[in-house]
TILO-120322 format. One record per residue: chain; z, x, y of N, C-alpha, C, O in turn. Coordinates in steps of 0.2 Angstrom, whole numbers. Layout:
N
{A, {Z, X, Y}, {Z, X, Y}, {Z, X, Y}, {Z, X, Y}}
...
END
This chain:
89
{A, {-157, -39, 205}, {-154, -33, 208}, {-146, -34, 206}, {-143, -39, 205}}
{A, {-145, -28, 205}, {-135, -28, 202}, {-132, -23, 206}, {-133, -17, 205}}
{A, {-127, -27, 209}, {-123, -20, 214}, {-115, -22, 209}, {-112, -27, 207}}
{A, {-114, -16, 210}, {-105, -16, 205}, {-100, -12, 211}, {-101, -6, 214}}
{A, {-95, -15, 212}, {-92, -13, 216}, {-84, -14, 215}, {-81, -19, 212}}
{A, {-83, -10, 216}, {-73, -8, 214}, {-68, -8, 218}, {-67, -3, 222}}
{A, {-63, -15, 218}, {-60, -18, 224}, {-54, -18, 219}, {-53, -20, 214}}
{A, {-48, -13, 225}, {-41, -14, 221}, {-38, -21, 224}, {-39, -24, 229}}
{A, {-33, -24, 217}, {-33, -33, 218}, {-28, -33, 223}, {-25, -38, 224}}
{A, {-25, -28, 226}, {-20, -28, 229}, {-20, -28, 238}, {-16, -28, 243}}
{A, {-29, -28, 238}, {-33, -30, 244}, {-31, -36, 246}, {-29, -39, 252}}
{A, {-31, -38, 241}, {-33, -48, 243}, {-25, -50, 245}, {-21, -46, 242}}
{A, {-23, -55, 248}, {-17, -59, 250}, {-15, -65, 246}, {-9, -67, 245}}
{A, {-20, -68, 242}, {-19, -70, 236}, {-25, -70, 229}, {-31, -69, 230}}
{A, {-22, -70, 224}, {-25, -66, 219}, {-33, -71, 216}, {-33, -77, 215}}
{A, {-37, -66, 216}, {-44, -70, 214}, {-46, -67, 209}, {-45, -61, 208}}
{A, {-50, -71, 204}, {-53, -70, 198}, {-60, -66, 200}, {-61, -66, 206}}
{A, {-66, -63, 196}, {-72, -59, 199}, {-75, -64, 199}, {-79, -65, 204}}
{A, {-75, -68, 196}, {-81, -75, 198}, {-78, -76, 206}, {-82, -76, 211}}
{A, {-72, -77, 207}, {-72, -78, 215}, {-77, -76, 220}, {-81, -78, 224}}
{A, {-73, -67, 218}, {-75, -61, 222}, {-83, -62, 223}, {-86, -63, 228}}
{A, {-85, -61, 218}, {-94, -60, 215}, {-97, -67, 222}, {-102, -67, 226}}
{A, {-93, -73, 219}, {-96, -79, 223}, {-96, -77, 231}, {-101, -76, 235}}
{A, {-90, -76, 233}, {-90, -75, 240}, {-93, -69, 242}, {-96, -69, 248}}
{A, {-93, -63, 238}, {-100, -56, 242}, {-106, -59, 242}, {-111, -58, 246}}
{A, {-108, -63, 238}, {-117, -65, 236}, {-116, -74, 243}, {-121, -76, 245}}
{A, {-111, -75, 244}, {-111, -78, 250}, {-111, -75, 257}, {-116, -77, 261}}
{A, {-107, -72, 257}, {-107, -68, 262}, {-113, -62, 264}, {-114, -59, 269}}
{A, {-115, -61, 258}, {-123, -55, 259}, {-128, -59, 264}, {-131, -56, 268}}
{A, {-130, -66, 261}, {-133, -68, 261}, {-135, -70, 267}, {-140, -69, 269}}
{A, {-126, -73, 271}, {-127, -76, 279}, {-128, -69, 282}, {-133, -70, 286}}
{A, {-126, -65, 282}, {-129, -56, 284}, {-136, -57, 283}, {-139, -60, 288}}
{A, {-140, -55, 279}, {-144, -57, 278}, {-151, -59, 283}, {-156, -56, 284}}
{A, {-146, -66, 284}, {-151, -70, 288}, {-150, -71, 294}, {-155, -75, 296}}
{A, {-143, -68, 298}, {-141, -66, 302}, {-146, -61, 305}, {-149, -62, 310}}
{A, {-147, -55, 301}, {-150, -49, 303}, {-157, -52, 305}, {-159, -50, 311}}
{A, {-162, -57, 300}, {-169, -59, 298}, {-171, -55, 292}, {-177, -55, 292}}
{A, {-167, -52, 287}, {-172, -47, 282}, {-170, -54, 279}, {-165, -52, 277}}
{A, {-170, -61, 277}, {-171, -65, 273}, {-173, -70, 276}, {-172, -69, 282}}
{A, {-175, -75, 275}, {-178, -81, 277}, {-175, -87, 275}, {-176, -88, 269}}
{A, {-172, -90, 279}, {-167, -97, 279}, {-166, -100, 273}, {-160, -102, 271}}
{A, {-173, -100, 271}, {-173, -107, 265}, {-174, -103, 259}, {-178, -105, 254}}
{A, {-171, -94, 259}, {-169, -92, 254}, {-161, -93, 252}, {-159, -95, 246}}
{A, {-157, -93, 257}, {-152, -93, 256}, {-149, -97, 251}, {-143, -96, 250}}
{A, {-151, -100, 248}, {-147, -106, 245}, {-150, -102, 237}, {-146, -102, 232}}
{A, {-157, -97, 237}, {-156, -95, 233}, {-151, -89, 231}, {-149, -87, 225}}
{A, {-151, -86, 237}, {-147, -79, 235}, {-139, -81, 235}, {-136, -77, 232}}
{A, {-136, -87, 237}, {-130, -88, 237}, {-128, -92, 231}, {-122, -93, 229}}
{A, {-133, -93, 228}, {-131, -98, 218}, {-127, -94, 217}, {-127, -88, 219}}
{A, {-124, -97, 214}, {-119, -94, 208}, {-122, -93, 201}, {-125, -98, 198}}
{A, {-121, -83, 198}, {-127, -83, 192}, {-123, -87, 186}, {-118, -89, 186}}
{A, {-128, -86, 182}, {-127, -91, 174}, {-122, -86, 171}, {-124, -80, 173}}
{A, {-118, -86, 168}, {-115, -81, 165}, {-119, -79, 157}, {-121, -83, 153}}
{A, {-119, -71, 156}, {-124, -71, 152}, {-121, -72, 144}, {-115, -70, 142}}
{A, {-126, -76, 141}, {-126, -78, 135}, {-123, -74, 130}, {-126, -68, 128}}
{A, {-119, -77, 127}, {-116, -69, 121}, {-121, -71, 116}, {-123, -77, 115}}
{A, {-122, -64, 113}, {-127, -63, 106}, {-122, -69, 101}, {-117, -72, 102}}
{A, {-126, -67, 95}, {-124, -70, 89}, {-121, -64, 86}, {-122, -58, 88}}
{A, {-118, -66, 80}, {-116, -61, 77}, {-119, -57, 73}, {-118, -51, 72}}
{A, {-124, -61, 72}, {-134, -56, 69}, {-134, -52, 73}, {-134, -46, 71}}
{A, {-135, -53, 80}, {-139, -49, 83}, {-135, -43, 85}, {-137, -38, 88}}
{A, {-127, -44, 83}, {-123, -40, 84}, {-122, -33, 78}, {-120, -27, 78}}
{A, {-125, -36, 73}, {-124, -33, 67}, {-135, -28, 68}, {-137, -22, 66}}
{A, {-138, -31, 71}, {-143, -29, 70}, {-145, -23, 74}, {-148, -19, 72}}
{A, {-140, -25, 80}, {-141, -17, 86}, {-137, -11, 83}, {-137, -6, 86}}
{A, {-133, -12, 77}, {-128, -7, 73}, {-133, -3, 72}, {-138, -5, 70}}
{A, {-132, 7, 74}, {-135, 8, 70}, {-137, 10, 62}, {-132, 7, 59}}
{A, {-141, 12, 58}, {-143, 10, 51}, {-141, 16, 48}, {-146, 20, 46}}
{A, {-135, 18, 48}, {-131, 25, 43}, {-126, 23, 38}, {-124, 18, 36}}
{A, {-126, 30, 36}, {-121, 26, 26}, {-126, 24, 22}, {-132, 22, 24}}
{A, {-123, 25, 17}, {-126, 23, 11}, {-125, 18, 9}, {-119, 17, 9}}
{A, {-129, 12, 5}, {-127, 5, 4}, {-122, 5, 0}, {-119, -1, -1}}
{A, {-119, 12, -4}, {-115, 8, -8}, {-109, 10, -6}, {-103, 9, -9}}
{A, {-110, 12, -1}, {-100, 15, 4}, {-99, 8, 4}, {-94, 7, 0}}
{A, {-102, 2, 7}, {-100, -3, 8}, {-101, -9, 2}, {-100, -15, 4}}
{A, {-103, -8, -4}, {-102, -13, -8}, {-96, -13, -11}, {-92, -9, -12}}
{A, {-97, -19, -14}, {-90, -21, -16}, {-90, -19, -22}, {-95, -16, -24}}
{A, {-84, -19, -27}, {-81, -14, -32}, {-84, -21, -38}, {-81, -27, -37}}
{A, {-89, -20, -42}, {-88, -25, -50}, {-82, -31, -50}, {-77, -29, -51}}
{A, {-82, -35, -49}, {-74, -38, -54}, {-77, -44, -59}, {-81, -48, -57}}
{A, {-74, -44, -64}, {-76, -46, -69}, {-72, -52, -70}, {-73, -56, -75}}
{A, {-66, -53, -66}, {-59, -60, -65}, {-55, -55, -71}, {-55, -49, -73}}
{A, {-51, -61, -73}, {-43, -60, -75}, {-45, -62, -82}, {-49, -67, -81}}
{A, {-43, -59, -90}, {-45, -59, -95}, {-43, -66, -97}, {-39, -69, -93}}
{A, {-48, -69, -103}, {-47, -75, -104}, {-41, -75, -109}, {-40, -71, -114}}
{A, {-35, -82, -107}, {-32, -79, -111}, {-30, -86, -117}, {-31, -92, -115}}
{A, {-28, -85, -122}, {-31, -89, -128}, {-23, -93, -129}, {-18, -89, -129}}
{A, {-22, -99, -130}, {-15, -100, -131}, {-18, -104, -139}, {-24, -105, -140}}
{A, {-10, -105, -144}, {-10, -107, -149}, {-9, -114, -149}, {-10, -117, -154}}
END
């Protein structure tokens, strides 16, 4: 589950990064939670982990989600034959 929520930074008393924030709502959900009884004790440890942060793609997979428009040769490169040979005496 993914809840997104939009906190102006001028809330807080001293300044926190979103990993902070993130950590202590997924903290604080959790003892709520199990305060109330919608979770069971020896969840808690799982709903309070701190998530993995998600893996960035390659740059493959970044070119691969591109859509497939243009014509191959918008982007090919132009012939070059190098610089003439030049002959000394």
């Amino acid at each position: 589950m993914r809840i997104i929520m939009e906190i102006r930074e001028e809330a807080f008393r001293t300044p926190k990064t979103p990993q902070q924030i993130a950590d202590e709502m997924r903290q604080a959900a959790a003892v709520f939670w199990v305060a109330r009884g919608d979770v069971a004790p020896e969840a808690v440890n799982d709903l309070a982990a701190a998530t993995l942060p998600e893996k960035e793609g390659t740059l493959m997979d970044l070119l691969l989600s591109m859509p497939n428009v243009g014509e191959d040769a918008d982007f090919e490169r132009p012939v070059d034959y190098g610089r003439p040979v030049v002959e000394f005496d």
